[in-house]
C-alpha angles and dihedrals in degrees: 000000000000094000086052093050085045096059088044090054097051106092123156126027090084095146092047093057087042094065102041083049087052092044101055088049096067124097101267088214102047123130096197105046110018130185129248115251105180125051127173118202114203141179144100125300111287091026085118098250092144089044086047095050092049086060097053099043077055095051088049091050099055084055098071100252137108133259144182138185150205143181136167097288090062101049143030096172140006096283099053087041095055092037091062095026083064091031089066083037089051094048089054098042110019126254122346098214114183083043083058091047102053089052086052092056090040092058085047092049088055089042094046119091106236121222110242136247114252132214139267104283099021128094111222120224103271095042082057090046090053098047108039100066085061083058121103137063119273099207113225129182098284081217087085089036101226128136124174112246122261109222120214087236090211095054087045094056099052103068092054090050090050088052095044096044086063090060098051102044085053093052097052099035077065086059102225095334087120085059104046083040084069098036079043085051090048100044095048083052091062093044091053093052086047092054093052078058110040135046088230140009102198114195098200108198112188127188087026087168079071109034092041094084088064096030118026092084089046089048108047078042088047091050086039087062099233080149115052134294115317114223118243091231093058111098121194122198132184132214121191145112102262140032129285108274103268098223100051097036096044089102095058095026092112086043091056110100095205108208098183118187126217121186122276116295111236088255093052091046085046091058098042086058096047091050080054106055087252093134100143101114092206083043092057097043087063099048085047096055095037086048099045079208082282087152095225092051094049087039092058097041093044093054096055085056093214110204098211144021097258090059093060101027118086140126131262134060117342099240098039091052087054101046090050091047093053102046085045090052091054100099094201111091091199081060111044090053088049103061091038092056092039082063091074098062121082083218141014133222121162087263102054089041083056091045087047106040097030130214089309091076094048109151093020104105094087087050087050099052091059096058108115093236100056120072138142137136135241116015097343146068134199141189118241110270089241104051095036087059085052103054093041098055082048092051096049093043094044114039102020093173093040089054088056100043090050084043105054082039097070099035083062094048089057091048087060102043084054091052086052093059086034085075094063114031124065121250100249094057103057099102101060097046107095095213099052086045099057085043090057090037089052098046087051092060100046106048088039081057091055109039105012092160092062106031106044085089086054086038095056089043093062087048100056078059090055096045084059098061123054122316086251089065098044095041085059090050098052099045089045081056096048085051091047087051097046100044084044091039097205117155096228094049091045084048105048095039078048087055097044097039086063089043079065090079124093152029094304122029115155091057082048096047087044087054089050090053099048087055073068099099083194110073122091134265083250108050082036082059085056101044099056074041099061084037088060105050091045093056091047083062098055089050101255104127110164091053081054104056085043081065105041089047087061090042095063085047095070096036120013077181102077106102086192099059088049094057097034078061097040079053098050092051110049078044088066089040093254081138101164082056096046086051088047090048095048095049092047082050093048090059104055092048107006086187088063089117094176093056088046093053093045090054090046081058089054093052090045089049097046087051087250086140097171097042088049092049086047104055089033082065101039087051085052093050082058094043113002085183094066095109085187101059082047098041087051091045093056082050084055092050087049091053085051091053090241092141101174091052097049098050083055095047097051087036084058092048088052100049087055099047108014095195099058089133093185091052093058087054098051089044086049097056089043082058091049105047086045088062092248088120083158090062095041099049087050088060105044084054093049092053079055100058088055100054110355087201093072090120082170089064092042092061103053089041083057087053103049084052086048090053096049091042102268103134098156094056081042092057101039082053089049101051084042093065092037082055089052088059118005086198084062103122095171100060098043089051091051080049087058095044089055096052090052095059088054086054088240080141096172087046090055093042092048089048099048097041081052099051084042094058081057095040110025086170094060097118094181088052086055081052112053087038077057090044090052091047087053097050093044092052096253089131094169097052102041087061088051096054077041096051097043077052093062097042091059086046123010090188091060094121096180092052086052088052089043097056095041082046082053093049090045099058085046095059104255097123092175093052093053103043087049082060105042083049086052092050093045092064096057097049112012091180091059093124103183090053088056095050087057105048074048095061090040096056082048093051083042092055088246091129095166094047084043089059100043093060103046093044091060094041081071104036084056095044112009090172089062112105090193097070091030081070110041085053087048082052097050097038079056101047086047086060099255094117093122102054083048097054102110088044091060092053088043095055097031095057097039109115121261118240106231091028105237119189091211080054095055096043080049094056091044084055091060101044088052093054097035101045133343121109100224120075107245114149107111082056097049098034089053080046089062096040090054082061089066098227120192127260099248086056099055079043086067099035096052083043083062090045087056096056090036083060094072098059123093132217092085094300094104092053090046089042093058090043087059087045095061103046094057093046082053089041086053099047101047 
């Protein structure tokens, strides 16, 4: 019945209607007479643009699309605006689901506890995670010469937080862009599904002189395309009072179809009366002169059907003269009360009509609804902007008592309507449920209307609350206050809404608007405690740690109560690697609310990041007995388990993370490296994939991808995953060094030194990439120069044991036996169980003639790794030069024909070159010694292997013969 009275009502603006209807009948896709898709509706208040843009929603919809709509009462920012924009799209199609899922993982995203950034010169916990399982030794036959590097893991770590850390602090300093870009991706999916539907999808946006502050910049990047294609059958129109702003809408300004409105033409406010009943002529003049043709005006007056002028004539402001006339023209007295006290509300339901009105107006809802000045859509009403100024500065001027009493009634009602959802909902998640906040919102305006003066301190309060949730929250709250200072006109509340209405702008502005509150002498120690909180945590979020610990620190001052300010501080500074303080933070924390999960799991994170394995796993469980959905806390404790080497548990406990939140990118990547470690390189490599296909810019899964196909021998998918993540950040030293590392173990010796000089131009301090460039010159003979890349290593760092090893294994092959062994020894004390370095000082003392101390070492090399070919070989060489080649004989083919991890094909031509001097019959040296030299090997390679021919000259049964024959052929092959 009301849409049909509304239809009845709408007369003028015929050609209007008749563009948008002819509009909507063209071929979307057509090339020669294409449809408009963008239409802006302009004019003053009162010119009918809302009218206007219901028409034509009417008129789309006949058409068999699909609309939705939004105004100033639905949004106060891009997420609200694209939540009800696809909940009007859900109610006519059915569920957008993927729409639903990113908010889900949005709202998982805000929940979830972040890991910090660290600083310069720390590695944080997943890099860790990322770069420990590549570290370790895979022992190969040293006759190739080839080790696998043995990363610092702290210096590792630091180029992918680096890395990392840039991401972040982009995505915050946007304030929440990063978020609505994925809500913005979501939504034009669904757009694009409906439109392959529907003829037409139509986004209505009405009072855009409102809305366009929250939604000018989305939409010009939404038409722009930022997030993905926009389909041709989607039409987008604007409804507000100016023009659309000239600099940012240059570019579509040909593309705008302006529909500007003027006020209704004497002809058009003629019809409208006579449709009416309004026939008097002397009656209509003077309609005609009190409107000014303005459609709501002659809309209001026409509907009261006034008999003569005097009923229509009087002084004063146009509107207000209107509104007045028509409330005094409605007979019934229930009415007329009702729509004067509905005017006093920001927004209508049946409830707060019955809190306002009062029992007296019971059955009049519907009545009210089909007034021409209310409209809305979904659960609320509200009264046209226009007309609800009018009767409320009646009401105050005229009833100043009676203001206050309406007023202080239905702030009560929506205290008690908070109190109501108060019952059901945990303090400390007020602030994020809707419905409590507008009751609070709501409760707030209309006691600060009626008694401005008492309740601005209460007021401000509330608002350092809201400062402390989204912009869109605390946007809401400080234009509900402006309205509550203009409509109560008192001089403190217009001054403070004006302050923080200018705090608004900026990058951040809830931490400005938090610096404006606390200039207020009046708040309590308490809300004063919240507000340096919220401060802190905002500017944690910015990356500026140490001003947030400045005001945490504060925060705890005024109220060592506030469980939040402890564990924000425990968080910063965990975040900034003060782990012993973060602990301290969280436990103090821990006392004051022991169900706080989050703080238990962060302080699970500071264990785990100060190598405190079994205190991490602890509080990580202890945090999932609280909360076993919290796929972080599961996803940090299998990270634990890896550290621990508890390989099994962590893979479930990532695997259960996963099932709870599937796109939990970072827990792919720890599962994969437990994989890994554990020796499954298909299954890592599975997940690293599958962290990639969730966002293909993980550099921090590339690079250990790259590393599970470095450790099985791919060196070409190694390589591509490598320069993809060097493509991803240029400045990115790490991934160009374990590029060169790569290319090293393909013996492509000029490609690794060209990648880790260049990594090192971007990163002079990355002592592994010294290393390993040290590493490439031994191996192809640059001895010299191999200690000096070893020796700028260790002075970066003077605990890297394998640079130590490395540089006696350097001496060793030079020549310089005591040199070696002082830094194997060196080495050695730092990391007694380093297998390979005591296989090598083992093999120095033998080439040195210290045969006991020979056998001691390498005795001990394979008690320590018996896995470990490496020292396997240099005992077997030692057995053999002592003359027990013959009792060794069975271990020489069982170590000669064991497969090589990752497969080489120099390893395997070497071992065919062992097994020809050691033990088969036929002499077959010049073939598999031409074998090894096709492979290229370095210099520094040949170097060792001609070092093991010489000492295999000296053994009898016919190996010393075929040793110097060997012998020979390479020094002919080096001096061609």
């Amino acid at each position: 019945m009301i849409r049909q009275r509304a239809k009845a009502r709408f007369v003028g603006r015929r050609a209007q209607l008749a563009l948008f209807t002819e509009n909507l009948s063209k071929d979307p896709f057509s090339q020669e007479d294409p449809a408009e898709f963008l239409f802006h509706v302009r004019g003053v208040g009162g010119v009918g643009k809302s009218t206007l843009l219901r028409q034509w929603q009417e008129a789309t919809e006949r058409a068999d699309a699909v609309t939705a709509v939004v105004d100033e009462n639905d949004v106060h920012g891009v997420q609200q605006a694209l939540l009800e924009l696809v909940r009007q799209l859900a109610e006519q199609t059915g569920p957008c689901k993927e729409f639903d899922k990113a908010v889900e993982q949005f709202r998982r995203e805000q929940a979830a506890q972040g890991e910090p950034v660290p600083v310069e010169g720390e590695a944080s916990m997943s890099s860790r995670v990322v770069t420990q399982a590549a570290l370790g030794a895979a022992s190969l036959i040293p006759g190739a010469g080839v080790v696998t590097a043995m990363a610092n893991p702290d210096t590792a770590a630091q180029g992918l937080d680096r890395l990392r850390s840039v991401s972040r602090s982009r995505a915050q300093r946007r304030g929440g862009r990063g978020d609505e870009t994925g809500l913005s991706r979501a939504f034009v999916a669904e757009l694009e599904r409906l439109c392959r539907r529907q003829r037409w999808v139509v986004l209505f946006f009405d009072t855009w002189e409102q809305n366009a502050q929250y939604l000018d910049g989305w939409l010009l990047s939404l038409l722009d395309e930022e997030f993905g294609p926009v389909p041709a059958n989607v039409i987008v129109v604007l409804a507000g009072r100016a023009e659309l702003t000239e600099r940012e809408w240059a570019p579509l300004r040909d593309q705008v179809a302006d529909v500007p409105l003027e006020v209704f033409t004497e002809a058009e406010t003629r019809s409208l009366l006579t449709s009416r009943g309004v026939s008097d002529p002397g009656v209509v003049e003077a309609v005609l002169q009190l409107s000014m043709g303005l459609p709501l005006l002659v809309e209001l007056l026409a509907l009261a059907r006034p008999h003569t002028v005097e009923e229509v004539d009087a002084g004063g402001d146009l509107a207000d003269v209107a509104v007045e006339r028509f409330v005094q023209w409605i007979t019934v007295p229930e009415q007329r009360e009702a729509v004067r006290a509905c005017a006093l509300p920001l927004q209508l339901n049946e409830d707060v009509f019955a809190a306002a009105a009062g029992p007296e107006a019971e059955g009049l809802w519907e009545w009210l609804c089909g007034q021409p000045f209310v409209s809305g859509r979904g659960d609320f009403k509200h009264y046209h902007a226009v007309v609800r100024a009018s009767m409320v500065r009646q009401q105050r001027a005229h009833s100043p008592q009676g203001w206050v009493s309406a007023h202080l009634r239905l702030a009560d009602a929506h205290a008690a309507w908070r109190a109501t959802v108060e019952e059901r909902l945990p303090e400390a998640k007020r602030w994020k449920d809707p419905e409590w906040r507008r009751h609070r919102l709501d409760e707030t305006y209309h006691r600060l209307c009626a008694h401005p003066g008492t309740q601005l301190t209460p007021a401000l309060e509330q608002l350092v609350h809201a400062a402390g949730q989204d912009t869109a929250v605390l946007r809401q709250w400080i234009e509900t206050l402006e309205q509550a200072a203009e409509e109560a006109t008192d001089a403190a509340l217009l001054n403070w809404s004006g302050l923080l209405r200018d705090a608004l702008v900026g990058d951040e502005p809830g931490l400005t608007c938090l610096g404006v509150l606390l200039s207020h002498s009046q708040l309590s120690a308490e809300i004063k405690g919240w507000a340096y909180t919220y401060r802190g945590i905002r500017l944690y979020l910015c990356d500026r740690e140490e001003e947030a610990l400045t005001e945490l620190d504060r925060a705890i001052a005024h109220n060592a109560c506030n469980v939040h300010a402890w564990a924000r501080r425990g968080e910063t500074h965990r975040w900034v690697g003060h782990y012993d303080q973060a602990i301290a933070d969280f436990t103090a924390a821990l006392e004051i609310d022991p169900t706080l999960a989050w703080a238990l799991a962060s302080r699970g994170q500071a264990h785990l990041q100060a190598d405190r394995y079994d205190q991490a796993v602890t509080d990580f469980t202890a945090a999932l007995e609280i909360d076993p959905t919290d796929a972080w806390a599961l996803a940090s404790r299998g990270q634990a388990h890896r550290q621990t080497g508890h390989y099994d548990q962590a893979v479930a406990d990532l695997t259960a993370a996963l099932e709870i939140d599937p796109t939990l990118a970072w827990a792919l990547s720890p599962r994969g490296e437990a994989h890994r470690q554990a020796g499954h390189y298909d299954q890592a490599v599975t997940d690293f994939t599958a962290a990639l296909n969730i966002d293909p810019t993980l550099a921090w899964a590339l690079v250990p991808r790259g590393e599970a196909h470095q450790q099985v021998g791919h060196y070409d998918q190694a390589i591509a995953d490598f320069t993809a993540a060097h493509e991803i950040d240029r400045t990115y030293a790490w991934a160009l060094a374990s590029r060169g590392e790569a290319h090293l173990q393909a013996d492509r010796y000029d490609q690794a030194v060209g990648d880790l000089t260049a990594a090192l131009e971007i990163n002079p301090t990355l002592a592994w990439a010294l290393s390993q460039r040290g590493e490439t010159h031994r191996q192809t003979g640059h001895y010299d120069q191999a200690v000096a890349d070893l020796t700028a290593a260790l002075e970066i760092n003077p605990t890297y044991a394998w640079a130590l090893a490395s540089r006696g294994e350097t001496h060793q092959q030079a020549g310089h036996h005591d040199q070696a062994i002082t830094d194997l020894t060196a080495a050695l004390e730092i990391n007694p169980t380093l297998a390979w370095a005591l296989s090598i000082r083992g093999r120095a003392h033998r080439q040195a003639g210290h045969y006991e101390k020979a056998r001691v070492d390498l005795e001990r090399a394979v008690e320590v790794d018996p896995e470990d070919l490496s020292c396997r070989f240099e005992k077997l060489m030692f057995d053999t030069v002592e003359g027990r080649l013959e009792a060794c004989t069975e271990h020489w083919k069982q170590l000669l024909t064991s497969p090589m991890t990752p497969p080489n094909e120099a390893h395997t031509k070497l071992s065919r070159l062992f097994r020809a001097l050691l033990f088969e019959p036929e002499n077959r040296v010049t073939e598999v010694t031409e074998e090894l030299l096709a492979t290229r090997p370095g210099s520094g390679n040949l170097a060792e292997v001609l070092s093991y021919l010489a000492e295999l000259s000296a053994v009898g049964n016919g190996v010393a013969d075929r040793a110097r024959q060997c012998h020979e052929l390479i020094v002919e092959h080096t001096l061609r």
